[in-house]
N, C-alpha and C positions, 0 to 999 in steps of 0.2 A: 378548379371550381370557378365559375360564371358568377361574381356577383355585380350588381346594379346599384350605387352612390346615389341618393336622390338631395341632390342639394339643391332647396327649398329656400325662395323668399320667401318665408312661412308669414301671414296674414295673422297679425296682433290680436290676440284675443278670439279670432274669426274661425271657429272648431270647423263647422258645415263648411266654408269655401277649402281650408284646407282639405278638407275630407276629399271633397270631392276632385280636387287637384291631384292627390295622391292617388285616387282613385285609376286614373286616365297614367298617371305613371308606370304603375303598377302593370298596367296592361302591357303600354311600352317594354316595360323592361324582362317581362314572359315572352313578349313576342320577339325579343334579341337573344334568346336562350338561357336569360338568367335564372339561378338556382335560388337566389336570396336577393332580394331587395334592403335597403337598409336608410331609415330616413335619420336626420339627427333627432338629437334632445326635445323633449316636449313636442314632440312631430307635430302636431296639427292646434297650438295653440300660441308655440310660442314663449319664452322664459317668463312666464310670468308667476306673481304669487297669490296673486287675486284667485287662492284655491275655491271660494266659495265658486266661481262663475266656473272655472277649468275644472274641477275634480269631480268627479263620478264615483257614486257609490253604486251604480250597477255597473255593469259590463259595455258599454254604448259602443266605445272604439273598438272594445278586444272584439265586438263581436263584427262590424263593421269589418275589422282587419282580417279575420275567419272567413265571414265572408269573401273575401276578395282574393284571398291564398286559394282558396276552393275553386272558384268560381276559373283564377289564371295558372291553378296549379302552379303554384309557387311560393318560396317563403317569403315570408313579413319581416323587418325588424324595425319597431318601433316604438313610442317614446309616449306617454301620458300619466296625468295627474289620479291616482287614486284615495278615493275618500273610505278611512277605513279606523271604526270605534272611534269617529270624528278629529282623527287628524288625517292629515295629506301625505302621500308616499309619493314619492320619485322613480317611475316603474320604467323598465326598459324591455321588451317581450320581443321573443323569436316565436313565429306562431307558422306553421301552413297548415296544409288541408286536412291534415289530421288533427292536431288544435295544439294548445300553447307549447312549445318544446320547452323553452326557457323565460322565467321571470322574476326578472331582477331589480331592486330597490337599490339606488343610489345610495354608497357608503360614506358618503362623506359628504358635506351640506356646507355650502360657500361662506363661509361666518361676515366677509368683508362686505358681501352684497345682504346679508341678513337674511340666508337662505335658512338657517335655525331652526324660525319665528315660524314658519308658514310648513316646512315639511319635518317630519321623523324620519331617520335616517334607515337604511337596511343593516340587518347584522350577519348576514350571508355573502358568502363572494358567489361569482354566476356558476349557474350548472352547463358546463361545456354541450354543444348541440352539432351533431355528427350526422357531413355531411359526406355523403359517398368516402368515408374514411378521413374525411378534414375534418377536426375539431374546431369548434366556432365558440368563446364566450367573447360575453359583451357586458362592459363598464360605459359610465357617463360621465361626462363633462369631468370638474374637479379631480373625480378618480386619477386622470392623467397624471395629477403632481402628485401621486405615494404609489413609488414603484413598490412596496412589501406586495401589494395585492396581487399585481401583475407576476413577480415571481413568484406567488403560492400557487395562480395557476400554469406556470410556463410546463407541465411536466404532460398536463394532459392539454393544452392547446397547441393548435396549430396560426390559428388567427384572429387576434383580440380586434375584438371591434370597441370604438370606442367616439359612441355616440354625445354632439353637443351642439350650443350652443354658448360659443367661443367667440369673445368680442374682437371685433378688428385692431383696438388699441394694445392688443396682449397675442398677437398672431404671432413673433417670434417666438413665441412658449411655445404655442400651441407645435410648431413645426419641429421646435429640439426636441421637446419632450417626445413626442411621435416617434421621431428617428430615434431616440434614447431607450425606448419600451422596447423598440422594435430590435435592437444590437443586446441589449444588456441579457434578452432571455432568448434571442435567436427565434423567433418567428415572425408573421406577417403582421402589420398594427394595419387597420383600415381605420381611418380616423371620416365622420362625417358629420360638417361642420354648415349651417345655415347662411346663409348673404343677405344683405339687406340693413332693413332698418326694424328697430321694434320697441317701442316705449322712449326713443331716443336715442336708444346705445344702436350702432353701427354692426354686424358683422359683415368678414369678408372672404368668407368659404376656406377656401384651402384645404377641402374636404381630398385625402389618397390616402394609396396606397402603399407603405414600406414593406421592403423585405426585410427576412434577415439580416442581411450586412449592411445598412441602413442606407438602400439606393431606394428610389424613387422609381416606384413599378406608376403608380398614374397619377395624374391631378387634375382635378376640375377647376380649377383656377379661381375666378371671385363672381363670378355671375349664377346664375341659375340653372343649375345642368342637372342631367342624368348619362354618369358615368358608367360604363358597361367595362370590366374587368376580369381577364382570367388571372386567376392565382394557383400559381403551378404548387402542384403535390410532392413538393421536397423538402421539407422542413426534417424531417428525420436526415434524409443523407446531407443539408445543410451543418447542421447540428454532429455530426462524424469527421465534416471534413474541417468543421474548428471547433473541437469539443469542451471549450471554456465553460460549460456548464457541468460538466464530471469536474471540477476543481473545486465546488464548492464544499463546504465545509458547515454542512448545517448543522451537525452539534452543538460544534463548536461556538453558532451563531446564538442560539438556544442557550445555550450556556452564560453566555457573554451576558444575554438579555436577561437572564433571572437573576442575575449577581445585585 
């Protein structure tokens, strides 16, 4: 599978310039034969919480984003503030020319930056999105630090995407963790992370690709890039030839937890 890393100096608060940036990517990365594009967290605004200015209570980007899968026959994945019975959710959407596959609300909200206060959190893990036989779900930011989520869906994924906006001062996280999601459930983690500056806080991309066995298939390093990536269809015979995941003992874990 052909996907496209679009890691973005995303433009603070600035929805229309991002829009229209991703726009001209998106092209790009259809015309290199990508199946799926993928931007980080808050694609086109930015970490902010100033939900009043960022949130939508109509459809503005999703259909924006519809648009432009249609249009480059290709998938979307990306990141915006929804306004919904007047609070804010934390949405992450796989959408192409047929319309939304998947969309998912951030399960976990950053308590130390006071992410709480501004969104409500999702009570769903993502609904996997199947592509030519490769399962695709996608988590956000935070998600990275609680592996339980990542192993509830390891049985039906192939490759966790794992959309943010991840500060430069915490990049060694960001990179164990990745390789750790990526070895503890045996499939691909595509991690895609923004550069730049925004409100003050720094990032500094580091947005790839792991395998399995937690080797380093691509990186975009810290600038502004659009990585183009095949990710080969062997996650099943990966998974046979060290089969660490037949040893678990999930009764047994079940059990433990309700004592």
């Amino acid at each position: 599978m052909k996907i496209a890393i679009a890691q973005t100096d995303i433009k603070f608060e600035d929805k229309e310039h991002n829009l229209k940036k991703a726009h001209e990517l998106i092209r790009t990365a259809a015309q290199r034969g990508a199946e799926l594009v993928l931007f980080p967290e808050m694609s086109f605004t930015g970490f902010s919480m100033n939900t009043a200015l960022t949130g939508e209570a109509e459809p503005y980007t999703v259909t924006l984003m519809l648009d432009a899968a249609k249009k480059y026959n290709v998938a979307v994945g990306f990141g915006y503030v929804r306004l919904s019975d007047g609070k804010a959710e934390n949405h992450y959407i796989i959408a192409d020319a047929g319309g939304v596959r998947s969309d998912y609300i951030k399960l976990h909200s950053f308590a130390i930056g006071g992410e709480g206060s501004a969104f409500r959190c999702g009570e769903s893990l993502p609904s996997p999105v199947s592509f030519g036989g490769q399962s695709v779900s996608a988590f956000i930011c935070y998600d990275l630090r609680f592996p339980e989520i990542f192993r509830a869906v390891c049985d039906s994924t192939d490759i966790a995407v794992v959309a943010a906006n991840w500060p430069a001062s915490r990049r060694a996280h960001w990179e164990t963790l990745l390789r750790a999601r990526a070895i503890e459930n045996r499939f691909y983690i595509v991690g895609i992370n923004c550069t730049g500056e925004q409100d003050g806080i720094s990032y500094s991309g580091g947005s790839m690709v792991i395998d399995p066995d937690g080797n380093t298939l691509a990186e975009a390093g810290d600038c502004e890039k659009l990585l183009t990536v095949d990710i080969p269809d062997d996650v099943k015979k990966k998974r046979r030839a060290f089969p660490v995941l037949d040893s678990r003992r999930s009764e047994l874990y079940r059990r433990i937890a309700d004592e």
